[in-house]
C-alpha positions in Angstrom: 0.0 0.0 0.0 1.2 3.3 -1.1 1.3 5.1 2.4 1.2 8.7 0.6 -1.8 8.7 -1.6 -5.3 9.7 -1.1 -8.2 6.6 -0.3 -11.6 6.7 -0.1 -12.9 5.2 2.5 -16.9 4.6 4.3 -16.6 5.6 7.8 -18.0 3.9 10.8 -18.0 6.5 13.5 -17.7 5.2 16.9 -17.3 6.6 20.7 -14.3 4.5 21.5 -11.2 3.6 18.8 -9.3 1.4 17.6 -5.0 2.7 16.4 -2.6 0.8 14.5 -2.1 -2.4 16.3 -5.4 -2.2 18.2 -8.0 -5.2 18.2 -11.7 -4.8 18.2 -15.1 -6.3 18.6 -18.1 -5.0 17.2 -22.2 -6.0 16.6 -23.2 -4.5 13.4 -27.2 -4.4 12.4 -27.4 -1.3 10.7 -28.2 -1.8 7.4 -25.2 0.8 6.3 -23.2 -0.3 8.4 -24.0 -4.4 7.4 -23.0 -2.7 3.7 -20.2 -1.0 4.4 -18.9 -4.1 6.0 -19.8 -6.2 2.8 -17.8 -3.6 0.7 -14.7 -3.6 2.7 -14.8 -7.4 2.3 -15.7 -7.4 -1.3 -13.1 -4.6 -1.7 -10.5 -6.1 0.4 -9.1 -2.2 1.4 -10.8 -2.1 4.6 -12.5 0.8 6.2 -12.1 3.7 8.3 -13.2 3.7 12.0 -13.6 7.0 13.4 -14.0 9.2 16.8 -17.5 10.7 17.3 -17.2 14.3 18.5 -20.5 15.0 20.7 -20.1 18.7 20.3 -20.2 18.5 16.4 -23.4 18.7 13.8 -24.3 16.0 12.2 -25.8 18.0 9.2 -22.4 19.2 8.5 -20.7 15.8 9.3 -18.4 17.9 12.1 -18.9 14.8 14.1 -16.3 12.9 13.5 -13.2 14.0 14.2 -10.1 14.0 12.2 -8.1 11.8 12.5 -9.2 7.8 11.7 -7.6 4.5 11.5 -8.0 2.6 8.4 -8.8 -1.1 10.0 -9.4 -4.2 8.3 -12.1 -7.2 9.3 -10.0 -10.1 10.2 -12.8 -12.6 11.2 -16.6 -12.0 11.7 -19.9 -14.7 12.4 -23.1 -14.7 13.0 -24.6 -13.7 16.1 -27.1 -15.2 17.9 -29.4 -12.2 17.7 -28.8 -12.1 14.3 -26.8 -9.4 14.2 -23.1 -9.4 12.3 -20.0 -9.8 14.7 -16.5 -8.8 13.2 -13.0 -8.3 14.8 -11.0 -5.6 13.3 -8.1 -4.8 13.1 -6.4 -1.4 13.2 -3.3 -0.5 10.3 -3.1 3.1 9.8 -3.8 6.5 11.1 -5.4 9.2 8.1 -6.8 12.4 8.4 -10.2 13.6 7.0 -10.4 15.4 4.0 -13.7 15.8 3.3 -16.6 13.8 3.9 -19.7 13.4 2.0 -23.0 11.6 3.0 -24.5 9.2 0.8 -28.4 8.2 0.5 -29.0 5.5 3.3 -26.8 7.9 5.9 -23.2 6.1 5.4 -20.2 8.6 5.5 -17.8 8.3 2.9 -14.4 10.1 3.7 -11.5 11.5 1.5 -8.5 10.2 3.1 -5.0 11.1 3.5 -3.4 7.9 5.0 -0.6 8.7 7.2 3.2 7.7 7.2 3.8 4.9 9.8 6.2 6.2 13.0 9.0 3.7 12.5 12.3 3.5 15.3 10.5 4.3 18.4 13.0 3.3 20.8 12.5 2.3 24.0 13.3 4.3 27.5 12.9 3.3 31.1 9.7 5.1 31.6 8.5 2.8 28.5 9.8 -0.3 30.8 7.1 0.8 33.4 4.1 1.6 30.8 5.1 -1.9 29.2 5.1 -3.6 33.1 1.7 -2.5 33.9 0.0 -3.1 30.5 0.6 -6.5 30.4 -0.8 -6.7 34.4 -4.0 -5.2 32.7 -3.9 -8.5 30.0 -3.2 -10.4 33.0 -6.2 -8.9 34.3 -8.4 -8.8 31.9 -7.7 -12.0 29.9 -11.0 -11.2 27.7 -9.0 -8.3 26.2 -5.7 -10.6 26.1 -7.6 -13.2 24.1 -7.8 -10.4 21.3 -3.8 -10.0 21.0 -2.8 -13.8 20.8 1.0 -11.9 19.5 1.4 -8.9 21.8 4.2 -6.5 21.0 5.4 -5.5 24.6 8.8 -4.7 23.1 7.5 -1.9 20.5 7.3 1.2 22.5 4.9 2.6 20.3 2.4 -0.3 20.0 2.2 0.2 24.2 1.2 4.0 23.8 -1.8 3.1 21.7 -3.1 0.2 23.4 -3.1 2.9 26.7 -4.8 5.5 24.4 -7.2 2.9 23.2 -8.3 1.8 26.9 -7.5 5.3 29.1 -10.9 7.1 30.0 -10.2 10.0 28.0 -11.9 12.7 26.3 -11.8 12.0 22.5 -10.4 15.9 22.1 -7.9 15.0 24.1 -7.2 11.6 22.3 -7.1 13.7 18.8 -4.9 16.4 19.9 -2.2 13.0 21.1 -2.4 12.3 17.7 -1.3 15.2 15.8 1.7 15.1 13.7 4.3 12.7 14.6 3.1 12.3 17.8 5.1 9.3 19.7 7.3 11.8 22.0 4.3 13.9 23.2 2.2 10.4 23.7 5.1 9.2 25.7 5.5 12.2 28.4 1.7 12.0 28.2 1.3 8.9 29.4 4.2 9.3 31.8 3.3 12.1 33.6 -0.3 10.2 34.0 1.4 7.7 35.5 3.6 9.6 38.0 0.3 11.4 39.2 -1.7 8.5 40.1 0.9 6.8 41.7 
């Protein structure tokens, strides 16, 4: 995949998100959404999961922030209440162009796929944030059945699994992301840390 070019992509706007790396569950039953998913499959390129801003119109499609992941469906089944259950996973941060609404309510976005931060290397402070993560899979071993390969040792793949899970605002989770955003991420998540110790 040509990381610099321009994709378009249907959007599936959620409250919570998923970053490069990141795993997820979801029910799907909206007929939109149950098409979108059929596309991406049919396609094979995926689709772009999104950040719901609650302070933006809906007329105006100002809410969804930004910044997306493009994720791809990497199993899915039937449900019991016959609704569609997919895992996706997440491959690449973009930021919105434009976005235009098409007749049965889907978003479609114009999408400029990000480069991938590559050499993230790894400091002491990253030793801690790794430490306690995996006591959360410990934990939570619903949420370590989803990463059967975890990546402890990538600094990076750390920071979003604690952006993915953190309680926080998703302003506050968009403004993380700006730009090449691994060293702001990284005090960010630090200086959390060091408060609620």
């Amino acid at each position: 995949m040509n990381n610099n070019r321009k994709q378009t992509l249907g959007l599936f706007p959620l409250t919570s998100h998923v970053l490069p790396g990141g795993r997820m569950q979801l029910r799907v039953y909206e007929p939109r959404y149950l098409r979108l998913v059929r596309d991406s499959l049919r396609a094979q390129q995926g689709f772009g999961l999104c950040m719901l801003n609650p302070n933006g119109s809906k007329e105006e499609n100002k809410h969804i922030y930004p910044v997306g992941t493009l994720v791809r469906i990497i199993d899915f089944e039937s449900l019991q209440d016959g609704c569609l259950g997919i895992t996706i996973e997440g491959n690449q941060l973009f930021d919105i162009e434009s976005i235009r609404t098409e007749s049965d309510g889907l978003r479609i976005g114009e999408v400029q796929l990000r480069q991938p931060i590559n050499g993230v290397h790894e400091s002491e402070q990253d030793r801690e944030l790794r430490s306690r993560l995996q006591e959360v899979f410990e934990s939570y071993p619903e949420f370590a059945h989803l990463y059967p390969h975890k990546q402890l040792d990538d600094p990076l793949w750390v920071y979003h699994r604690w952006l993915e899970i953190l309680p926080l605002q998703p302003d506050t989770k968009q403004d993380l992301l700006k730009d090449n955003y691994s060293q702001s991420v990284r005090v960010f998540l630090q200086e959390l840390f060091e408060q609620n110790q």
